[in-house]
C-alpha angles and dihedrals in degrees: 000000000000120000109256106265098021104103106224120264094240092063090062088087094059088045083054099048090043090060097046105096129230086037100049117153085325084075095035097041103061085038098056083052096049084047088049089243102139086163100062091065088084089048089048096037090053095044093058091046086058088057096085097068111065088031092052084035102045094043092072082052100049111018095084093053093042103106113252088237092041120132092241095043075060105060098033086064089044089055092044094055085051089050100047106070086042086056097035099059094034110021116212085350090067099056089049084058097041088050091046095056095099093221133123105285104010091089130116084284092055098045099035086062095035085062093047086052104045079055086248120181096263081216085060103031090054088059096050092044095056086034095059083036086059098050094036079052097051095043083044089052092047094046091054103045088048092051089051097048084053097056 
């Protein structure tokens, strides 16, 4: 039995494919439920909404050094152009929704870099990244338990 406080070391492995972009929660969730770990969704749901600190935070560290024809220039601009209509209609509110779509890049590292890019508050931009975390979690969660009742 584990000592109160310690996670478990088994858990490690959800906290890991949280924090791989690209798979996020979308990738941990369904797997705790295959595993049977329910308990581990908490775990999963806060990791990815930690995400957005050192991604708002480093892009202010790295965008400028990142080559304009680079692979990943690429793809932030790409991010930023998804986000914009989102946080042009509905402001911060808008970023909460487009990190909440459980689709591929549309995750805590999209929109934790969308907002760093749209020159978002990073106060207000944290709330709407773990708010959109939490309701791409729970549809996530619903999605997988109902998969697993299916079959």
């Amino acid at each position: 039995m584990p000592k109160k406080g310690v996670i478990p070391i088994y858990l490690l492995k959800y906290f890991i494919i949280t924090i791989l972009p690209w798979i996020e929660l979308r990738g941990a969730i369904p797997l705790a439920i295959k595993n049977n770990d329910a308990l581990a969704v908490p775990l999963i749901i806060f990791s990815n909404m930690l995400i957005f600190f050192p991604v708002y935070f480093g892009m202010e560290l790295v965008y400028e050094h990142i080559k304009p024809t680079s692979f990943i220039k690429r793809k932030l601009e790409k991010t930023r152009e998804k986000a914009k209509p989102y946080v042009e209609k509905y402001g911060v509110l808008g970023l909460l929704v487009f990190v909440a779509i459980p689709l591929p890049g549309t995750g805590a590292y999209a929109g934790s870099a969308a907002a760093w890019l749209l020159n978002l508050s990073w106060k207000k931009s944290v709330f709407a990244v773990a708010g959109g975390v939490l309701v791409a979690g729970i549809i996530v969660l619903v999605l997988s338990k109902g998969f697993a009742l299916v079959f």
